[in-house]
C-alpha positions in Angstrom: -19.5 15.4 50.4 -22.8 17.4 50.2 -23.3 15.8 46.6 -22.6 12.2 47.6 -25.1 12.3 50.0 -27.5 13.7 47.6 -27.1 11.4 45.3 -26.9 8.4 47.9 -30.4 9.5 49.1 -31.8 9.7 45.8 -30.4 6.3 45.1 -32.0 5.2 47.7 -35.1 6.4 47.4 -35.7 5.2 43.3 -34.6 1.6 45.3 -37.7 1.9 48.0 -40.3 2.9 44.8 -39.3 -0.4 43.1 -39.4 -2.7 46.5 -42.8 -1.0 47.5 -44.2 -2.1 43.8 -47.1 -4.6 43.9 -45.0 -7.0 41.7 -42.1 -7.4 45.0 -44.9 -7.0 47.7 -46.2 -10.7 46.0 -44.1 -13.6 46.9 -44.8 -15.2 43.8 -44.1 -13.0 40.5 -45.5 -14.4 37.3 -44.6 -13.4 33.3 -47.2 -10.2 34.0 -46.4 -9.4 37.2 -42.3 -9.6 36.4 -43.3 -7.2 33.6 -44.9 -4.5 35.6 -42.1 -5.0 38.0 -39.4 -4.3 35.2 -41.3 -1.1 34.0 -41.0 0.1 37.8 -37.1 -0.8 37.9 -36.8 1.0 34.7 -38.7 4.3 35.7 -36.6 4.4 38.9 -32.9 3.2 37.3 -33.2 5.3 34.4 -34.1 2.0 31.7 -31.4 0.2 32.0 -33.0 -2.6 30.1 -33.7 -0.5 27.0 -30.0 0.9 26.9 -29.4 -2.8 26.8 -31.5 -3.6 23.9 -30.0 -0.4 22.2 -26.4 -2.4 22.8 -28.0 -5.4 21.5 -28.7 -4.3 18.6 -25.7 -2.2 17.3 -23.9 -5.9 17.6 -25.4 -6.4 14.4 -22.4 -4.7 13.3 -19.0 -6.4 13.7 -15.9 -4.7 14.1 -12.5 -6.6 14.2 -8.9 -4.7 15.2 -6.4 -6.6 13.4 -2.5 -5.4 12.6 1.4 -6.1 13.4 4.2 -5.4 15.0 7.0 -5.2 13.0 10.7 -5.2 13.8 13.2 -4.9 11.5 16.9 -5.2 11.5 18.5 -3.7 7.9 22.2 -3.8 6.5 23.2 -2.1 3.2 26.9 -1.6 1.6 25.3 2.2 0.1 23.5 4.8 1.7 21.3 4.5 -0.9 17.5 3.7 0.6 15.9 3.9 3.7 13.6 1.0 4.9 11.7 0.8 1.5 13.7 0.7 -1.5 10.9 1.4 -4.3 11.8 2.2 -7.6 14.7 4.4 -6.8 18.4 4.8 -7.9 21.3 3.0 -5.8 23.8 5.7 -5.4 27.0 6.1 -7.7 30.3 4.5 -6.4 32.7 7.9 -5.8 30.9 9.8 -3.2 30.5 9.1 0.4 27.0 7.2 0.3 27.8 5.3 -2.7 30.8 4.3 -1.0 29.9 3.5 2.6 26.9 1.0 4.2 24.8 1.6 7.2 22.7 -0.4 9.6 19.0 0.5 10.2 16.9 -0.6 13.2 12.9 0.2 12.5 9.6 -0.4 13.4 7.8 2.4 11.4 6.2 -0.8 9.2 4.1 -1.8 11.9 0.3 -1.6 11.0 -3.2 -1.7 12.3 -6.9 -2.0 10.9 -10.3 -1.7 11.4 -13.0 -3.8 9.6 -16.6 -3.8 10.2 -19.3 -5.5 8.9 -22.6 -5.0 9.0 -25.7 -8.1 8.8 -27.1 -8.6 5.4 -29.8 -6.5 4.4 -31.6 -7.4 1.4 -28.5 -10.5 0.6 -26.6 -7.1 0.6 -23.0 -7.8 2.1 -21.3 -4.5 2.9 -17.8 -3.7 4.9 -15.6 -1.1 5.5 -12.1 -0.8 6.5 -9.3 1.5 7.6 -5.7 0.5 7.8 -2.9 2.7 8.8 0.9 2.4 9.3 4.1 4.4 10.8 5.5 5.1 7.0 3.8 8.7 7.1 5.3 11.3 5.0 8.6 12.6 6.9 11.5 13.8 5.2 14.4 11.1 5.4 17.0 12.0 8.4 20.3 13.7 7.0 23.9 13.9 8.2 23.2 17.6 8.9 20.5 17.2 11.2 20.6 19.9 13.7 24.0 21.3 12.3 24.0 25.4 11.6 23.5 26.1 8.3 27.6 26.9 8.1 28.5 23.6 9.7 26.0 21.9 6.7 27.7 23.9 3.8 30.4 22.0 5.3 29.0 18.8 3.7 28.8 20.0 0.3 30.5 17.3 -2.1 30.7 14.9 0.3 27.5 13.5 -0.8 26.5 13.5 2.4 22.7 15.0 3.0 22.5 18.3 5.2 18.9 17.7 6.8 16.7 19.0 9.8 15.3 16.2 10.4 16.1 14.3 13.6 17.5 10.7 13.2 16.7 9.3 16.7 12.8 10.6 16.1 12.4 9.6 13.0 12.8 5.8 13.5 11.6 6.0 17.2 8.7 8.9 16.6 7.1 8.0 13.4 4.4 10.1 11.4 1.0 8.1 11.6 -0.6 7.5 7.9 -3.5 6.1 6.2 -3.1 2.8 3.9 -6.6 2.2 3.0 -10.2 3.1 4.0 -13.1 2.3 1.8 -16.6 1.2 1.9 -17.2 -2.1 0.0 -21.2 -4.0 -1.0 -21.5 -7.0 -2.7 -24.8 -8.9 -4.0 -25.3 -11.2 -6.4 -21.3 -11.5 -8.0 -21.6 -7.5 -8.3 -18.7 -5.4 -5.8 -19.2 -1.6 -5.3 -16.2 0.1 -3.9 -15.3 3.5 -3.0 -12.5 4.9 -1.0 -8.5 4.2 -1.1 -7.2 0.9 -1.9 -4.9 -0.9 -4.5 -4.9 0.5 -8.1 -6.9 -2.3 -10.7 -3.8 -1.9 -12.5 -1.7 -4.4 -12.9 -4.9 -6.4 -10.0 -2.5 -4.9 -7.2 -1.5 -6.5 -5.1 -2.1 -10.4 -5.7 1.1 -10.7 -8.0 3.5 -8.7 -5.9 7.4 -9.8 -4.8 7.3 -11.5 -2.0 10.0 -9.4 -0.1 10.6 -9.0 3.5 12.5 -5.9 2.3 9.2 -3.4 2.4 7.1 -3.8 -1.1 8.0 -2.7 -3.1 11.4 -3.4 -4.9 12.0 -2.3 -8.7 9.9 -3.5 -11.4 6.8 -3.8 -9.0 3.5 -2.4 -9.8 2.7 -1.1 -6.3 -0.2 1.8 -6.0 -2.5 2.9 -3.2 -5.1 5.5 -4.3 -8.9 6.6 -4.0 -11.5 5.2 -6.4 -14.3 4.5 -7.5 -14.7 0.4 -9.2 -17.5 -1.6 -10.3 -16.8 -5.4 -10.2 -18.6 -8.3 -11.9 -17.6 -12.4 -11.2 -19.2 -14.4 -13.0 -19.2 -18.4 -12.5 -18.9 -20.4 -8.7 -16.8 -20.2 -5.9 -15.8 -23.9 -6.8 -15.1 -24.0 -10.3 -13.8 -21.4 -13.2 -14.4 -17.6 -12.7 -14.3 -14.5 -14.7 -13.9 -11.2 -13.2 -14.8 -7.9 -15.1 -14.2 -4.9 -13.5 -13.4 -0.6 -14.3 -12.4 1.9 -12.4 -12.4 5.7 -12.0 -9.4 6.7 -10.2 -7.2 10.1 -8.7 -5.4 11.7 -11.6 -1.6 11.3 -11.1 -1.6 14.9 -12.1 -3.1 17.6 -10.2 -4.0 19.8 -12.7 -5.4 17.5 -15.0 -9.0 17.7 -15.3 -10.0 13.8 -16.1 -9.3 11.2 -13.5 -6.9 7.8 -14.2 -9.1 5.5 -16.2 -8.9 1.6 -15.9 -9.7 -1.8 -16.6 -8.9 -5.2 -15.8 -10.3 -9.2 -16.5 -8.7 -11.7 -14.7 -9.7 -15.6 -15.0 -9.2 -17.9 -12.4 -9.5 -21.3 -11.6 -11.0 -22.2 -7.8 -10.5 -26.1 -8.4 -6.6 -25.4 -8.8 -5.0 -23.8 -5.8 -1.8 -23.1 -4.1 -0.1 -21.7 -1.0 1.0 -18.0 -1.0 2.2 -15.9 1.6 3.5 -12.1 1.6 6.3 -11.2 4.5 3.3 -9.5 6.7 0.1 -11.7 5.8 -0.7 -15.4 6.9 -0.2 -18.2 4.4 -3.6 -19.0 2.4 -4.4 -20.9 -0.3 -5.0 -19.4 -3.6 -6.4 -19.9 -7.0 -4.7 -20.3 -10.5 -5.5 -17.2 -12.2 -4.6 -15.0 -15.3 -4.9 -11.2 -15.3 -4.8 -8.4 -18.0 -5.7 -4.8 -17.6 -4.6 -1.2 -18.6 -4.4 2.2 -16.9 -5.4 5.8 -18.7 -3.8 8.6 -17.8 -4.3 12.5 -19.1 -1.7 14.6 -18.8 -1.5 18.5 -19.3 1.4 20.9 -20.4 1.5 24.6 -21.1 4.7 25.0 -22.2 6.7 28.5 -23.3 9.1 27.1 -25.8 8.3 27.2 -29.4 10.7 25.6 -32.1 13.3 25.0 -29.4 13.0 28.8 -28.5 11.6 30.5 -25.0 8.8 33.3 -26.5 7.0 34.3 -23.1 4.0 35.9 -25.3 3.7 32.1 -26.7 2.8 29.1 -25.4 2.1 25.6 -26.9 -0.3 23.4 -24.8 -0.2 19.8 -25.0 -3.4 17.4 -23.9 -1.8 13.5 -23.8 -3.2 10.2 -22.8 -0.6 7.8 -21.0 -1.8 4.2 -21.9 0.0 1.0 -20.3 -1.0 -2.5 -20.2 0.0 -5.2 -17.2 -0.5 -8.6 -17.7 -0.5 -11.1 -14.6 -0.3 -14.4 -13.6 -0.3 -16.4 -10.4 0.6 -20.3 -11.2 0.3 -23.5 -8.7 3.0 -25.5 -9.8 2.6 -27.8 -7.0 -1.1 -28.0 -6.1 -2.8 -28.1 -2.4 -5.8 -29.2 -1.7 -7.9 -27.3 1.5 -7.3 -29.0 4.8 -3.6 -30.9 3.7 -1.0 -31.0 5.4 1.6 -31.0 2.5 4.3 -28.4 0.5 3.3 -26.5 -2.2 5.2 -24.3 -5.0 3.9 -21.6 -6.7 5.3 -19.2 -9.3 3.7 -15.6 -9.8 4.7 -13.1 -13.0 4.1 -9.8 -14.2 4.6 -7.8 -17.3 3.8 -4.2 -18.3 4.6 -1.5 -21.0 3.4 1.7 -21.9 3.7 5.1 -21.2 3.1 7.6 -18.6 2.4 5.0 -15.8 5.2 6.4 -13.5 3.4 6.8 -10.6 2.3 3.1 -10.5 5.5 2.0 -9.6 6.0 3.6 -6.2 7.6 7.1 -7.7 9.9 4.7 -10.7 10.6 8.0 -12.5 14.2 7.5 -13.0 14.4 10.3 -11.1 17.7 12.3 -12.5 14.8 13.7 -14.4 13.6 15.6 -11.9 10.3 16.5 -13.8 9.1 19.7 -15.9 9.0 23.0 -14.3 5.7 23.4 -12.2 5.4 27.1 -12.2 4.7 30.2 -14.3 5.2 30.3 -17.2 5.4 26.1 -17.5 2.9 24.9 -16.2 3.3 20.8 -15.6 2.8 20.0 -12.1 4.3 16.3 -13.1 6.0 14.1 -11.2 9.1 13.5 -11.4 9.9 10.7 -14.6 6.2 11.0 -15.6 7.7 13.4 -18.8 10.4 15.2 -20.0 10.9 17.7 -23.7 12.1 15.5 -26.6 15.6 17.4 -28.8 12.4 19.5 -30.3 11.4 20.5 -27.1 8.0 18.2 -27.5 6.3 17.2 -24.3 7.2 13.6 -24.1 5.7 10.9 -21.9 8.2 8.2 -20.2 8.3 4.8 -21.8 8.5 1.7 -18.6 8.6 -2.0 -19.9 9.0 -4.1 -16.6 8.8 -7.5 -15.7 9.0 -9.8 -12.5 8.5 -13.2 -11.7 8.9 -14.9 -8.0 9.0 -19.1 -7.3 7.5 -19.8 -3.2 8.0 -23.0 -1.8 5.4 -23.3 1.1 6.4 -26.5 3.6 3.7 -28.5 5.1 1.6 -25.9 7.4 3.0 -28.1 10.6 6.6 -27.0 10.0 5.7 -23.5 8.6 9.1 -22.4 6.8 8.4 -20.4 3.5 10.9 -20.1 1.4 10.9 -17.6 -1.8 13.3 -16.3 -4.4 12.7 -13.9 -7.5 13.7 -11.0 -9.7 12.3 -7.7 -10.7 13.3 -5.1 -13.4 11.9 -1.5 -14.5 13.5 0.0 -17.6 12.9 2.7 -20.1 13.5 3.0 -23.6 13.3 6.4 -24.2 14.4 8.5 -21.0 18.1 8.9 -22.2 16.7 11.4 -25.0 14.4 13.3 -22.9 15.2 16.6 -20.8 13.9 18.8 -18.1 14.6 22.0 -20.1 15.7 22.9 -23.3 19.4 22.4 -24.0 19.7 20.7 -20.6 21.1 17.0 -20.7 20.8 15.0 -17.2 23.8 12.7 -17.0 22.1 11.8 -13.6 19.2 9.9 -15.3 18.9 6.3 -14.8 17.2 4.3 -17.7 17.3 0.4 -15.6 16.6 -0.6 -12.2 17.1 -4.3 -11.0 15.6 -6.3 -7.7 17.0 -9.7 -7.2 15.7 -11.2 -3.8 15.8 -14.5 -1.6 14.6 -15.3 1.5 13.7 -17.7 4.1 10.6 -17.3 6.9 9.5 -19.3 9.4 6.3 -19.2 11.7 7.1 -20.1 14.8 3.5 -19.8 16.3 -0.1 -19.1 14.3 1.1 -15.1 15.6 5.1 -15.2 15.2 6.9 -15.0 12.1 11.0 -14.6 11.9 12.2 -14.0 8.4 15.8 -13.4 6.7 16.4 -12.1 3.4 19.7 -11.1 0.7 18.8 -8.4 -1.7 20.8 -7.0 -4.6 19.5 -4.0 -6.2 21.1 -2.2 -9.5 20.9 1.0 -11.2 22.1 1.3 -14.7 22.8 5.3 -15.4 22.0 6.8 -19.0 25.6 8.0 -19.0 27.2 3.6 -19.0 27.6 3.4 -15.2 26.0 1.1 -13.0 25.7 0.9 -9.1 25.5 -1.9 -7.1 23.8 -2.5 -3.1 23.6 -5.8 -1.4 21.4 -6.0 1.3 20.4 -8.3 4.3 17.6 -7.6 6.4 16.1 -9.8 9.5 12.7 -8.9 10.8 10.1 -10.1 13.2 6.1 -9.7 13.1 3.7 -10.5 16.3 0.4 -10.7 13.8 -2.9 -10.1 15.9 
C-alpha cells in the first residue's frame, strides 16, 4: 500500500511540473510553444514520444505469422507407414502388419511461419523466414508400448513392434521441428541465400506430387537441408527467363569432409501460365518452365576387407563422388490468364538417375540394406541404401532411376474444386547385388517402389480446404515378391 502511494504522489507531482509550464499557463499554444510544452511532458513522463518514434521506426520491418491447421483422417489395409509414407517398403503379406490395416487420426502436419521483411536499402530486397511443424523426430509408437520387456519378447514373430513410445502422446503430444529458416537478398536478378530450405536438386519443391497423403510418396525428390546458393534470372518478369543458380550444401555423410555440390538452370516462360496448387498451399498461377540440374556427393569408406577377406592390420579406403541428374518440367496444358475466372489443366514431370542420391528422396534406401557398419574397424557412417560391398567386397554406391508425372485440373476460382491424379516410381538397378557385409545376402532388400494417387479438394472458403484421396503404394522385393497398401485419407486445413 506504502508503494502505491509513493508512486501515486510522484505521479502526481511530474503531472503539476507539466501543468505549471509556461506553454499550459498560455491559453493559446503555438508550433514553439507546443514544442517546449512536449519537452516538459517528456522530462516528466519519462519520453513517451521518443519511445514512440523508436516504435515507428522498427515498423520498417514487416513480420507476417502465417501457417495451418491440419486434420487428418488415414485408413491403410497394412501397418506399413505412419502419416508420411516416403520412400519406404509396404510390409510383406504373412506377418501381422502386412496382413492387417489401421486407422490414424493426426494433426502433427500442422505448421506455422514467420517472415519478415525489411525496407529496401540500396534497391536491396532482403527476408527471412522460419517455418516449423509437429513431424519432429519421435520414434513411431509400437504395439509394446509400456509392456515389460518379458511381455514384449512376447511379440517376437508376430511382426508386431515392441516400442516405448506412447501411442496416445505421440499423435496428441507432438515433438516441435524446424522446416526452414534462412536469410534471403535479392538486387538486380541476383538471390543470396543461406540457411535451411529445399535442395536445388531436382528445383525442389515446384515439381512435387500433389498428394494430400504428406509429401512425399515414392519416386519424389523431396530434401530439406542448410545451404549456401547464389541465383542469377536473367530476362523480365513478363516474358522468357533463365535462371542459373549453384549451391554448396550439408554432406549427406557426416564424416565426409566436402559438402553436397549442386547445380541447376531452369527456363521459364511468364507469358504462359497455369493454375497449381499443393494439398497445403493456395492455388496460384504459374509459369511454363523446364528444369535440369545435378547433385555431387563425396562419400568416404575405411573398410577392413581385402580380397573378400577381414585382415584387421589392413584397411582399403575408398574416396567416391555420387553424381545424379533430375530433369523437370511443369506444363500448362490449358492456359489461364491473371484475373479469369476459368479451369485450367496442368501436367508436371520429373526424371532422375544417378548414383548415391539416397538421401534426396526422403531416406529411399531400399532399406533391407540397412547400410555399412559405422564403427571400428569400418568406418562408413552411411545411411542406410546410400552403399553397400559389391561380390568383391568393393564399396559400391546405390543406383536410383525414378520418374513421376501428375495431371491437375483447377475449376474456375469461384467453384474452387481441384482435382489431381498421378504416379510415382523409385527403382534401382543394382541393389539386388550389393551387401551390408561380406558373404551376407539381404533377401529383405527392395529394388522398386510405386505411388499411384488421386484426389479431389475443394475450398470451401479463401481459409478452408476439405480434401479426399485413394493411394496405392507397392514394393517390389529383390527376392520376386511384391506388397501391396491401399490407402484413403480425408483431411481438413484452416490456412491463416
Amino acid at each position: 500500500m506504502k508503494r502505491f502511494w509513493l508512486l501515486a504522489l510522484l505521479m502526481a507531482g511530474s503531472l503539476m511540473v507539466a501543468l505549471s509550464s509556461s506553454a499550459f499557463a498560455k491559453g493559446d499554444v503555438t508550433s514553439d510553444d507546443s514544442s517546449d510544452a512536449m519537452e516538459d511532458v517528456n522530462s516528466a513522463l519519462g519520453s513517451l514520444s521518443g519511445r514512440v518514434g523508436d516504435v515507428e521506426k522498427k515498423q520498417a520491418l514487416e513480420i507476417e505469422i502465417h501457417g495451418f491447421a491440419e486434420t487428418d483422417a488415414i485408413g491403410d489395409d497394412t501397418q506399413s507407414f505412419l502419416e508420411t509414407v516416403g520412400n519406404g517398403a509396404v510390409k510383406r503379406a504373412g506377418q501381422y502388419v502386412g496382413d492387417n490395416g489401421w486407422t490414424q487420426f493426426s494433426l502433427r502436419n500442422s505448421r506455422l511461419s514467420f517472415l519478415a521483411k525489411a525496407a529496401d536499402i540500396d534497391g536491396w530486397k532482403t527476408k527471412g523466414y522460419i517455418e516449423a511443424d509437429f513431424l519432429g523426430y519421435d520414434p513411431g509408437p509400437g504395439y509394446g508400448a509400456g509392456l515389460s520387456a518379458a511381455a514384449a519378447a512376447t511379440l517376437t514373430g508376430t511382426g508386431q513392434v515392441a516400442s516405448a513410445n506412447n501411442e496416445y502422446k505421440f499423435y496428441t503430444q507432438p515433438t516441435f521441428r524446424l522446416r526452414h529458416a534462412y536469410l534471403d537478398a535479392q538486387k538486380d536478378g541476383w538471390e543470396f541465400m543461406a540457411g535451411q530450405w529445399w535442395t536445388l536438386y531436382g528445383w525442389n519443391m515446384d515439381y512435387v506430387l500433389a498428394t494430400v497423403s504428406l509429401q512425399p510418396v515414392m519416386g519424389t525428390l523431396y530434401e530439406r537441408t542448410p545451404q549456401l546458393r547464389v541465383m542469377k534470372t536473367l530476362g523480365l518478369s513478363s516474358g522468357p527467363q533463365v535462371q542459373l543458380a549453384v549451391d554448396a550444401e550439408k554432406s549427406q555423410q557426416l564424416i565426409s569432409e566436402m559438402p553436397d555440390l549442386n547445380w541447376g538452370v531452369r527456363f521459364i516462360m511468364n507469358d504462359w501460365k497455369g493454375r497449381f496448387a499443393y494439398a497445403t498451399g493456395a492455388a496460384g498461377l504459374r509459369p511454363l518452365s523446364l528444369g535440369f540440374s545435378q547433385t555431387n556427393r563425396n562419400y568416404v569408406w575405411a573398410n577392413n576387407v581385402v580380397n573378400g577377406v577381414v585382415d584387421s592390420g589392413d584397411f582399403n579406403y575408398s574416396n567416391e563422388w555420387g553424381s545424379a541428374l533430375a530433369v523437370d518440367a511443369f506444363i500448362p496444358i490449358k492456359p489461364l490468364d491473371e484475373g479469369k475466372d476459368d479451369f485450367s489443366v496442368v501436367a508436371t514431370g520429373e526424371y532422375t538417375y544417378g548414383a548415391g542420391d539416397t538421401d534426396g528422396f526422403n531416406g529411399g534406401g531400399f532399406g533391407g540394406l540397412t547400410g555399412l557398419a559405422t564403427t571400428s574397424p569400418n568406418q562408413g557412417n552411411l545411411d542406410p541404401g546410400v552403399a553397400g560391398l559389391n561380390p568383391n567386397s568393393n564399396f559400391t554406391l546405390v543406383l536410383l532411376e525414378s520418374w513421376s508425372g501428375q495431371l491437375q485440373i483447377d475449376l474456375p476460382a469461384s467453384i474452387g474444386t481441384i482435382v489431381s491424379a498421378g504416379y510415382g516410381e523409385l527403382f534401382s538397378p543394382n541393389i539386388g547385388g550389393l551387401t551390408k557385409t561380406p558373404g551376407f545376402k539381404s533377401t529383405a532388400a527392395f529394388n522398386d517402389d510405386t505411388a499411384m494417387f488421386a484426389n479431389v479438394m475443394q475450398d470451401c472458403t479463401p481459409n478452408i480446404r476439405l480434401a479426399l484421396e485413394y493411394d496405392r503404394f507397392q514394393t517390389h522385393y529383390c527376392d520376386g515378391q511384391s506388397a501391396v497398401d491401399h490407402r484413403v485419407q480425408f483431411s481438413t486445413w484452416y490456412r491463416f
